[in-house]
C-alpha positions in Angstrom: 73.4 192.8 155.2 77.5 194.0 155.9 77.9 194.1 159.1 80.3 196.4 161.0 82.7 195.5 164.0 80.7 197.9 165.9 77.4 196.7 164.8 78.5 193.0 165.4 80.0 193.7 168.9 76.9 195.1 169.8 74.6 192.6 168.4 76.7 190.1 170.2 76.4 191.9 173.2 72.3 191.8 172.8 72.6 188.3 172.8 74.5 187.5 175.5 71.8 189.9 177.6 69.1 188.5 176.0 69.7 184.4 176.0 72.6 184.2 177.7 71.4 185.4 181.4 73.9 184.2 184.3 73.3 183.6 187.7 76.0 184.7 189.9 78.1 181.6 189.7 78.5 182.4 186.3 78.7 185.9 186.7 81.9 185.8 189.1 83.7 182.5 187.5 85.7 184.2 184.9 86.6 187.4 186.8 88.1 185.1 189.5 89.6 183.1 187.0 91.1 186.3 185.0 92.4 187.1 188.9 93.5 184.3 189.2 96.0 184.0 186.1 93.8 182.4 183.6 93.2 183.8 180.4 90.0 185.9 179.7 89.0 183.7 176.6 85.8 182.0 177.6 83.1 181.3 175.5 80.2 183.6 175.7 77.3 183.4 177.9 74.8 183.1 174.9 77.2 180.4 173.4 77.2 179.3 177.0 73.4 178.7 177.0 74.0 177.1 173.4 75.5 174.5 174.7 73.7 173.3 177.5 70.6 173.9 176.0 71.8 170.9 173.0 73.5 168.7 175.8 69.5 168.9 176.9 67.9 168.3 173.3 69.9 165.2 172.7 69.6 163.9 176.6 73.0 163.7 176.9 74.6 161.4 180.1 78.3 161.9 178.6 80.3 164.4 177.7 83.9 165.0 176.7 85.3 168.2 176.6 88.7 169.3 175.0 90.0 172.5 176.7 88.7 173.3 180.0 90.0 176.7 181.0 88.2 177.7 184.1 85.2 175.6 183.5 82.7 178.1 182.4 81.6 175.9 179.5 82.1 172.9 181.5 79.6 174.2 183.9 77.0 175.5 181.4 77.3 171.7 179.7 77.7 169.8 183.5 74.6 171.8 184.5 72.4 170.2 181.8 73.6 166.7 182.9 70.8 164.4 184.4 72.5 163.4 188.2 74.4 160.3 186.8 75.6 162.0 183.7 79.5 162.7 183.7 81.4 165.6 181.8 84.9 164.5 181.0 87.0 167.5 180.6 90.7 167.5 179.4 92.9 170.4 180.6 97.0 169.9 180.7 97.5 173.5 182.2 97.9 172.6 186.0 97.0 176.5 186.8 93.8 175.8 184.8 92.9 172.7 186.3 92.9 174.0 189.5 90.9 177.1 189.1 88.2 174.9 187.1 88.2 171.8 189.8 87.7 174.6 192.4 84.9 176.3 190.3 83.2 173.1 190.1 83.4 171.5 193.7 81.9 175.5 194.4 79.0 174.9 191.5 78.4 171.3 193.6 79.4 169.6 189.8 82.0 167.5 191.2 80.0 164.3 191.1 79.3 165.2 187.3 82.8 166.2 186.1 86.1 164.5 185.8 89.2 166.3 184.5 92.2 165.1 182.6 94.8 166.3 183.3 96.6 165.3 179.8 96.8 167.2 176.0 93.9 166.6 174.2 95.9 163.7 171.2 97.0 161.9 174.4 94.1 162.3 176.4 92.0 161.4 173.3 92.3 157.8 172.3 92.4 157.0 175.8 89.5 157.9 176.5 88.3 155.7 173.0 89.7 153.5 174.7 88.5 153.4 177.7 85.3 154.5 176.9 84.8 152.7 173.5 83.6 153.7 170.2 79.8 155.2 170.1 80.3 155.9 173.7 79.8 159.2 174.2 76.6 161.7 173.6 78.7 165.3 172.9 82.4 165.9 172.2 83.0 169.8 172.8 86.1 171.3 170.9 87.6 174.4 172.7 91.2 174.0 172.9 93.9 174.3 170.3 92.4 175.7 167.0 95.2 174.5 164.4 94.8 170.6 166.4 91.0 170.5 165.1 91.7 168.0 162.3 93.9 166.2 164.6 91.0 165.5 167.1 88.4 164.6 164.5 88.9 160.8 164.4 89.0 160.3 167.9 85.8 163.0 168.4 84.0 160.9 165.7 84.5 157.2 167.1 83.6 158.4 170.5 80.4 159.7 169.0 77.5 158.0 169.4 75.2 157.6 166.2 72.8 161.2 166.8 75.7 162.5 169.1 76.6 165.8 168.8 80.3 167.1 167.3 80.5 171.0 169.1 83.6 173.2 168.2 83.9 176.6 169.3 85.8 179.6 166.8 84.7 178.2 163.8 85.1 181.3 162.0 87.9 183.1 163.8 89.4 184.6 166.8 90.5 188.2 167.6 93.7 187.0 165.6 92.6 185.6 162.8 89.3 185.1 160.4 88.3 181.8 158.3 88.5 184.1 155.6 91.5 185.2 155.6 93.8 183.9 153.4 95.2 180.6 154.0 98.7 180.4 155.4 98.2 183.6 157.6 97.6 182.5 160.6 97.8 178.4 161.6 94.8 178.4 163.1 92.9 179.7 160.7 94.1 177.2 158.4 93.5 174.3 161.0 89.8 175.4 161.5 89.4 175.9 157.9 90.6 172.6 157.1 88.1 170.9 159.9 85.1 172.9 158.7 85.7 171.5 155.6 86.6 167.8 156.3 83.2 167.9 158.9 81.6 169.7 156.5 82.2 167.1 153.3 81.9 163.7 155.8 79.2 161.8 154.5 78.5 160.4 158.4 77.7 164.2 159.6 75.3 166.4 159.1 76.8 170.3 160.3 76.4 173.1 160.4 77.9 176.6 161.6 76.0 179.2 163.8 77.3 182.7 163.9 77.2 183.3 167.5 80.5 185.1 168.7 83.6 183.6 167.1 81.4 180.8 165.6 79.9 177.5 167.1 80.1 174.8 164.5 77.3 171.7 165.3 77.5 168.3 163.5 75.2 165.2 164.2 76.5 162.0 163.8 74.4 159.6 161.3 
């Protein structure tokens, strides 16, 4: 079935009214955010409820998180968190980290979420080493697109064996489409080229819904 822009739009709409239902938290994070000064490029609510809903189905007690924003997927995720789980969330924007520390002290998360205040290849090993490899349940990838390949190693010796690997615009932005062609756009080519390596790594199992701008899911054998 082609699908319009139109069509899409509006399907994607129906699915943020339909799964993605927000209480008013939610509702009022991103417009204070986009007041604020932060960028209004948060992932869906539907994607939103993705999320926590597979941080539930693998009972996960630690996260890491590369991008933070404002914390709207940091909250979905820190919400489905048993009380001594921990989402670590790496954010090197200081206006950023602010808005999102504030949104989760207000959400009553702050016992659940740590941010890092570092780029996500220095924050990254780290973490590996602080945390150790097969130490953590869900690494979410929401920061910058053409660094995907870059953060794979680290994601996938963090990962515990049946962890999750989560990475938001799998198949594009507003900018720029997976199928274009390559060397348009560098992120398009980065995301293309970690599709593929996830895709073709004998020690995943992925796979790509396409919700919004694309959620790509791999479990670690």
């Amino acid at each position: 079935m082609n699908m319009t822009p139109d069509r899409w739009n509006s399907t994607c709409t129906y699915l943020d009214e339909v799964f993605g239902q927000e209480d008013e938290h939610l509702k009022q994070l991103m417009p204070r955010a986009i007041e604020a000064g932060v960028p209004d490029i948060a992932v869906s609510p539907s994607v939103g409820r993705l999320l926590q809903m597979m941080v539930k189905t693998v009972g996960a007690k630690t996260i890491v998180e590369v991008g933070t924003l404002a914390g709207y997927s940091g909250t979905w995720m820190a919400r489905g968190l048993p009380e001594d789980g921990m989402l670590i969330t790496i954010e090197p924007e200081p206006l950023h980290a602010d808005v999102s520390q504030r949104e989760f002290d207000e959400d009553g998360l702050s016992d659940r979420v740590r941010i890092v205040r570092e780029v996500g290849l220095v924050a990254l090993p780290k973490l590996l080493e602080e945390l150790g490899e097969g130490s953590v349940d869900v690494v979410f990838l929401d920061a910058i697109k053409y660094e995907y390949p870059d953060y794979l190693p680290f994601a996938k010796s963090l990962l515990r064996s049946g962890g999750l690997l989560i990475a938001d615009n799998a198949i594009g932005s507003e900018e720029w489409s997976v199928v274009n062609p390559a060397g348009s756009h560098p992120n398009r080519d980065g995301v293309d080229r970690f599709n593929r390596l996830v895709a073709d790594d004998e020690d995943f199992d992925a796979c790509c819904v396409p919700i919004r701008e694309g959620v790509m899911m791999a479990r670690k054998r």
